[in-house]
N, C-alpha and C positions, 0 to 999 in steps of 0.2 A: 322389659326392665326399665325401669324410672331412674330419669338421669339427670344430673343439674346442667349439663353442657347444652349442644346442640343434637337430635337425631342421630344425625351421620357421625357425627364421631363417637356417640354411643353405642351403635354396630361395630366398631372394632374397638370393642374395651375385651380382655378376657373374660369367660362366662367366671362365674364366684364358685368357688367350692363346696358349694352347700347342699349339705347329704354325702359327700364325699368324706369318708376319712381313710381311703387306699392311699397311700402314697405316690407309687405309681401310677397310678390312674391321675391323680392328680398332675402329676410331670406330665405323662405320654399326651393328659387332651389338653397342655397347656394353659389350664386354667388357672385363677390369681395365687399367686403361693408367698405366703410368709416365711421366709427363709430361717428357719430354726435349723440348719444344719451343723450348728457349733456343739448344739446340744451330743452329738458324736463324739468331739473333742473331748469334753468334762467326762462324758460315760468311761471313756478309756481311759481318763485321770482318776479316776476319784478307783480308788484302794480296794473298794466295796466286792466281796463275794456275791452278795446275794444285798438289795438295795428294793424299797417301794417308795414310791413318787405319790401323796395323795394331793389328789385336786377337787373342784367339782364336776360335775356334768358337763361335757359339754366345752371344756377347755380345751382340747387339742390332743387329746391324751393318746386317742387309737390313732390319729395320724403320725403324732411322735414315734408310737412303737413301731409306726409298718416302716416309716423314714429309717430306722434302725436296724433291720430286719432286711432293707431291702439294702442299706449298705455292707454289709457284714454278709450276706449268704453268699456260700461259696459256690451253690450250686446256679448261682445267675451272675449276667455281665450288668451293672446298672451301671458304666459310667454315663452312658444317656443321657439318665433322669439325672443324676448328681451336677451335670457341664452346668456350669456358673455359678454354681452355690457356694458360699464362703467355705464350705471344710474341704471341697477340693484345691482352696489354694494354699493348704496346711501339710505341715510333714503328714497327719494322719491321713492323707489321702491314696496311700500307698497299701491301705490296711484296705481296699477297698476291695466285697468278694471274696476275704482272706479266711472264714470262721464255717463253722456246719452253724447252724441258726436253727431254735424251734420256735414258733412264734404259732401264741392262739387267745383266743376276745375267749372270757365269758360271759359276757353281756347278756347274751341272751339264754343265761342261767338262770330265769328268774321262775322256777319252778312252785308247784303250791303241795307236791309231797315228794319223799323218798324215792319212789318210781319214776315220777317227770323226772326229778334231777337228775338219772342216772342217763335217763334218754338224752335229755340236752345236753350232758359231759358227753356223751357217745359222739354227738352234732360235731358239737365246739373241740374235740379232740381229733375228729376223721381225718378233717383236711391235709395235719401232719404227718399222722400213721401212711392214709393214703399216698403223700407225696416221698414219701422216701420206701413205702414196702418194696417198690422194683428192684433201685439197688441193693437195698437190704438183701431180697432176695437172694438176686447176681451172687453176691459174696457170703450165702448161707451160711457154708462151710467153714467162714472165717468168725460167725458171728455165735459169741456163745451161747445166746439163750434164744436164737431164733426162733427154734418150733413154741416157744410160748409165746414171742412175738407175734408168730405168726395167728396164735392160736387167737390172742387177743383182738389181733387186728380184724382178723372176720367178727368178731362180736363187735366190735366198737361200729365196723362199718356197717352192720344189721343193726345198728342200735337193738343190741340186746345184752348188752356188757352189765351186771349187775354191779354196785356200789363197793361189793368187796372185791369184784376183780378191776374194777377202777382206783383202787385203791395206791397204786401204785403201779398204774401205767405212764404218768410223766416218766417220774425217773427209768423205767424200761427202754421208753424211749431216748431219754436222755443217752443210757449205754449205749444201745445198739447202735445210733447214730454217730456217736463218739467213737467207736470200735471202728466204725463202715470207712470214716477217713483221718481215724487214727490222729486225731485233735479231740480235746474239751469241748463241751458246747457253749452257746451265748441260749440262754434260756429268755423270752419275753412273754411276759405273762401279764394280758391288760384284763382288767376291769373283775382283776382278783376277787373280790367281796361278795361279788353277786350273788353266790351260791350261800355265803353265808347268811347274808342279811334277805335274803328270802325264808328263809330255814327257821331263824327266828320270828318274819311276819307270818307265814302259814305255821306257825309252834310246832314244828318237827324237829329244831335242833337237837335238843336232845337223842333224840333218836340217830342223828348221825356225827355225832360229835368224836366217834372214836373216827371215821370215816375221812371227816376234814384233817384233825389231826394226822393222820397216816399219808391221805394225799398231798398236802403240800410238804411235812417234814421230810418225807421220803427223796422228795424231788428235789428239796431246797436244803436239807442239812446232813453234814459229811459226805456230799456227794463227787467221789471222786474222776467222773465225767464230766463236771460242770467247770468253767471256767468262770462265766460269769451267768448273772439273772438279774433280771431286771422286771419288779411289779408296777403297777400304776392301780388305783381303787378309790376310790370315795374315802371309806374307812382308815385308820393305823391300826397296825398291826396291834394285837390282845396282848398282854404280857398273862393273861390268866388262861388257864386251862387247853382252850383248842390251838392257841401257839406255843405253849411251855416250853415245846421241841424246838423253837426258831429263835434263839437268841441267837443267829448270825447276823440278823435284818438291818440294814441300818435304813432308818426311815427320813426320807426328807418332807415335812409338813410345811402345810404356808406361812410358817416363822423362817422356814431354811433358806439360806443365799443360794445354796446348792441348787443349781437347774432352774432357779426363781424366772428367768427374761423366758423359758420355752413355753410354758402352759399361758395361754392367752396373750394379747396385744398390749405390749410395751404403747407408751405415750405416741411415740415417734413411728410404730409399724400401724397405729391407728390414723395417726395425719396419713400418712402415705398411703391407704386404698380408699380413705377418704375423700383424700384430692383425688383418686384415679379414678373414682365412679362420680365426679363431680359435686360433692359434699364437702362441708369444711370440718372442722372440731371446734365448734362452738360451745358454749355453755351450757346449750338443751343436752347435746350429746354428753359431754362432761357428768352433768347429774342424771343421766337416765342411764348411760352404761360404763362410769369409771366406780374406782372406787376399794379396789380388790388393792389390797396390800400385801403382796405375796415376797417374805423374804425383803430386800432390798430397793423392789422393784413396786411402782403403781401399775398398776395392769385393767386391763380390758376385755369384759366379757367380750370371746372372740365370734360366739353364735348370735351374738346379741348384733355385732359390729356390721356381719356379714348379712343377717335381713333388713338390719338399717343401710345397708347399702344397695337393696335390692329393691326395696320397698319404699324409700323415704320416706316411712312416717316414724317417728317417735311412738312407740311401745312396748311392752313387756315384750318378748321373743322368748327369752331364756326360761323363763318359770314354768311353761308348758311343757317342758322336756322330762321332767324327771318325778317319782313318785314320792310324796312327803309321809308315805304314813308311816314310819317311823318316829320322826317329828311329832307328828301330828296324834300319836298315840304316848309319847313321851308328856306334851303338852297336858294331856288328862290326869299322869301322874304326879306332877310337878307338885312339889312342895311350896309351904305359904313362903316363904324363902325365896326362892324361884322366883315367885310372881309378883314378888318386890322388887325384887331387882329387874324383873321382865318390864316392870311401872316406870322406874326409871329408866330402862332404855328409852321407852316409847315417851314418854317427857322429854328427857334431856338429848335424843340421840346416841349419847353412851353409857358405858356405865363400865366400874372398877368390879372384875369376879377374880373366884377360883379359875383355872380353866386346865382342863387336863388331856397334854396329848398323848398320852401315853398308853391308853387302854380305850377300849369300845363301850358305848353310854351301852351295849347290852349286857357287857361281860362286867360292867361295876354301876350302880346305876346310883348315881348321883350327880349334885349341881354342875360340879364342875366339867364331868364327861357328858351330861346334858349340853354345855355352852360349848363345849371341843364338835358336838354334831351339829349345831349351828355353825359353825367355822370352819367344819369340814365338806359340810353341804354347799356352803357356798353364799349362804345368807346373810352372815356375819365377816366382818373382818377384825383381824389384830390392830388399835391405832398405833397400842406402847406396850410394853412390859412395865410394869411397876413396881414388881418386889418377885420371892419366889414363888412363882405359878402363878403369881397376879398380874393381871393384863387391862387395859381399856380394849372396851369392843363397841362396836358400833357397826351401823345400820349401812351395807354398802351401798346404795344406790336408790333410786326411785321406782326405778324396775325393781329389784327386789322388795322395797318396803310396801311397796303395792300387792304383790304377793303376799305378803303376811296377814294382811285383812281375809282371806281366802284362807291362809294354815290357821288362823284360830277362828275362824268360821267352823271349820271341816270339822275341828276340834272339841267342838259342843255338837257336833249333831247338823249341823247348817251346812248351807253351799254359797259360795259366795256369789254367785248372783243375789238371793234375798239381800244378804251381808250389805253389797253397793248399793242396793234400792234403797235401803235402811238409809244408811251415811248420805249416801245423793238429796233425800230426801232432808233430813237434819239440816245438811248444807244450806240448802233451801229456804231453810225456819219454815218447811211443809209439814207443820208437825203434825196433821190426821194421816199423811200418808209416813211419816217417818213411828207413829205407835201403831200405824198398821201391820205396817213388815215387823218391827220389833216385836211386837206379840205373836206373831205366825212365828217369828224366831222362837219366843219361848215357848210355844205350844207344840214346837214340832224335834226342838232337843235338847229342852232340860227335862231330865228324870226325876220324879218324885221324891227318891231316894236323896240326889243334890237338893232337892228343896227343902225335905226334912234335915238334913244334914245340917245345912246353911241357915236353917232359922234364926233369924236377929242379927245376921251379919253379912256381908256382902262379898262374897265369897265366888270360886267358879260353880255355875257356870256364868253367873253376874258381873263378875268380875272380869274374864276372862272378852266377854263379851264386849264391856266398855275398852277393855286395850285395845281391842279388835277395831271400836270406832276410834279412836285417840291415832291409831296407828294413820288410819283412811285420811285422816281430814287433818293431819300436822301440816301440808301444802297450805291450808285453808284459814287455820286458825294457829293462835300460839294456846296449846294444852296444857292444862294440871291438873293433876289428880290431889283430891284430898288439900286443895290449895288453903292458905290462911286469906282470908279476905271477910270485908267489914268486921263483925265480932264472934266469925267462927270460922268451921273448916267445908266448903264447901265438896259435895265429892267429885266432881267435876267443874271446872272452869274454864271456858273458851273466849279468847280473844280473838276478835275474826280481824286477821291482816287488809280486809277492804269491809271497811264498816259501811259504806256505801253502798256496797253491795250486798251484803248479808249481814246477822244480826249477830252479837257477840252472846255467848250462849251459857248460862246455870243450869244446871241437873244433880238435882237432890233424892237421894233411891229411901224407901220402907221398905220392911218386912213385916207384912204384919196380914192377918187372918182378913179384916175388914176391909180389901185395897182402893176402893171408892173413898174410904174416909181416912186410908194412908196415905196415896196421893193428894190430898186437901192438905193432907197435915204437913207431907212436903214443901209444899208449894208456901205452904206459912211458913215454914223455918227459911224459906230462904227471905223472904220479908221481913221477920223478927231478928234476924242476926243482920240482915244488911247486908246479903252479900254483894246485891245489885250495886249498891251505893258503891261498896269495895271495887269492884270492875269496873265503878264509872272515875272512879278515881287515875287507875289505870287506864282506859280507855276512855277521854270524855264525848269522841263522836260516835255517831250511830245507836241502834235499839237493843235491847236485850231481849233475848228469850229466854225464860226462866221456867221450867219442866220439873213438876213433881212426878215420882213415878211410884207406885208399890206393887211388891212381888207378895205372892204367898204361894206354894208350889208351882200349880200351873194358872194360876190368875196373875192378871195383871192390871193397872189401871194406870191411867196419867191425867194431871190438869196443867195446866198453862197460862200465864198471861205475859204480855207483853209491855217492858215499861223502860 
């Protein structure tokens, strides 16, 4: 592990949690731990029957649950792990041990039909069935619906339980366990979504839509075994169709103060394992991994924090974790609406929308539950609220906006390696190798279909593609799209922040059948409007590049000069 101190006292730093999210495991092999145990305190305050926490990937979520899980079980002794933590110096520390607990991930619900799913509910359900069937057993006689307990549990633990007798094995469980020690249960239920937002990417919701609805309503509403429940999930909960049944929910999203300081690293829990792996909170740190506005709180990607402290270099971490094709197939639908205001983000940093947290971009699908799954992902944050349902959003970080060259890559057909060779190259003013990639772009995922489509205007996947580089190279340059300059609008304008180093850049796009004689014809409007003159006004050192380009389905051409 790479340390800013000296060798020998980086052998006795604690190893880092990463890969870890058992709680226990954490405590018993005394590695670095961010003390979120207050987060106990609020859960036993807050009034909530039944409550979900959405965050993003990767925030702390399944370690929160098991830290919960492992304080509440009555069938273990944890004051242990708990000795020094701030909620054992609270009256609530007396409730320690005190509850029957079920706790299970479905994370790895990420099934591609009806069948897997039923297998992987069998997986992500056993652990619990398994850990209480003994005493269940013991006290048969006292338990009313045993023999179907029992009946279930052998199919759950054969992974051969089908979708309808799953249907309503939580709440069974919730009984019998509740009956076994004659208390309510504490329900925790992490990474809720997963079943559903696979259902939707392999198109089988439909097909089990009466199934979700039945599973969670069952377990989660009028359930008179349940004392409390606690979800965590990417998503909020649907007010349409497969949650109809769940208007107990109260949801906490990253507007809520509620529970805001537990999911990720506060300011001050990031100096402090910074300084302990011999790093500071500098600047570079600042803009590669703050930025999340959660609630009340600025917060820190916490997976981000912990391979920069592992690793000491400045880079992405977090964006390799988690699958965007939801995003990323949302992106293709987007309305010209959408990609207006998507132009302003990627120009200005933010931009004033709808934003709707109230329903899932599957179960309504428009602008505003489009921008709710960018903010719920993780990619976006809240800066303000500005009227109703109106908000400023903007671009959390460098690490994430670097990703985003890669989601609207993925999103025409591309991968983002080409994507960076493209912009790297641009950067450069290498423009044989910057219209090389870019034509390998367009030959390999624009559709005919969009080229016909698009004829005469500049539309996705064209379009899509330049926010894509606008995004890459804002570090590099100051960007506009469609800017006013000399005696028209140019559709691209690049001021390069080190004119010294690289050239400040014009790009002017055709559509037009003959694209050897559209890129010519580019490359004169930017001469006869002036736009050069315009950005030298602007900028009066350094050279410009000035890029004619035309498209016509899948041809392309470009000319250039330098002045």
């Amino acid at each position: 592990m790479r340390c800013g101190g000296e060798r020998a006292n980086c052998m006795k730093k604690k190893n880092l949690p990463l890969g870890f999210d058992d709680f226990g495991k954490v405590r018993e092999e005394e590695r670095y731990f961010v003390d979120k145990s207050m987060m106990i305190g609020e859960f036993l305050e807050c009034a909530d029957e039944v409550a979900l926490i959405t965050r993003p990937r990767r925030f702390g979520k399944t370690l929160n649950m098991t830290m919960l899980r492992d304080f509440f079980d009555i069938t273990e002794d944890s004051r242990d792990i708990f000795e020094g933590l701030a909620i054992m110096d609270t009256e609530y520390a007396e409730q320690i041990n005190s509850r029957p607990v079920i706790y299970f991930t479905l994370k790895d619900c990420n099934a591609q039909t009806p069948q897997e799913l039923a297998v992987a509910l069998c997986k992500a359900l056993n652990s619990e069935y398994s850990r209480y069937y003994r005493a269940v057993k013991e006290k048969a006689d006292e338990i009313e619906d045993f023999p179907y307990f029992e009946k279930l549990y052998r199919k759950i633990s054969g992974r051969s339980a089908s979708l309808v007798e799953l249907s309503e094995s939580v709440s069974l469980l919730e009984q019998v366990v509740s009956e076994l020690y004659q208390k309510p249960v504490i329900l925790l239920w992490d990474e809720y979504d997963t079943p559903i937002m696979s259902s939707h990417q392999y198109k089988y919701h439909d097909q089990i839509s009466a199934f979700i609805a039945n599973f969670y309503g069952s377990a989660l509403k009028g359930q008179r075994y349940l004392e409390k429940a606690l979800l965590t999930g990417i998503q909020r909960v649907a007010k349409e169709s497969i949650f109809s049944k769940l208007n107990n929910v109260i949801v906490y999203t990253t507007l809520d103060k509620d529970y805001a300081a537990y999911f990720g690293f506060t300011a001050q829990e990031t100096r402090e394992i910074l300084e302990y792996y011999g790093y500071t909170l500098d600047e570079g740190v600042r803009q590669m991994y703050d930025g999340y506005h959660i609630g009340n709180q600025d917060i820190y990607n916490p997976w981000s924090i912990l391979n920069y402290c592992k690793n000491g270099e400045l880079r992405p971490y977090w964006v390799n974790t988690s699958s965007n094709t939801l995003i990323r197939e949302s992106l293709k639908s987007a309305d010209e609406s959408f990609r207006q205001d998507f132009e302003m983000l990627v120009q200005y940093g933010e931009v004033e929308v709808a934003l709707n947290l109230e329903t899932s971009y599957e179960e309504l699908r428009n602008n505003a539950t489009l921008w709710g799954l960018f903010v719920d992902a993780g990619y976006l944050t809240v800066k303000e609220k500005t009227g109703y349902e109106l908000y400023i959003i903007r671009f959390v970080n460098r690490e994430v906006k670097d990703e985003f060259k890669n989601i609207v890559a993925e999103s025409i057909g591309s991968d983002g390696g080409n994507f960076s060779r493209m912009v790297s190259a641009l950067a450069r003013c290498d423009y044989e190798k910057f219209f090389y990639n870019y034509r390998n772009i367009i030959l390999s995922c624009t559709s005919y279909y969009d080229s016909v489509q698009n004829a005469g205007q500049f539309e996705n996947p064209y379009h899509m593609l330049t926010l894509g580089m606008m995004i890459s190279l804002d570090s590099l340059y100051q960007i506009r799209s469609n800017y006013e300059t000399g005696d028209g609008r140019a559709d691209i304008h690049m001021i390069s922040k080190e004119p010294e180093k690289r050239a400040h850049i014009i790009i002017e796009f055709k559509c037009t059948e003959d694209v050897e004689a559209g890129a010519g014809e580019a490359l004169e409007q930017i001469r006869e409007k002036r736009y050069a003159e315009g950005l030298r006004a602007q900028a009066p050192q350094g050279k410009i590049l000035c890029l004619g380009i035309a498209h016509f389905k899948k041809k392309c051409a470009m000319r250039h000069e330098i002045v």
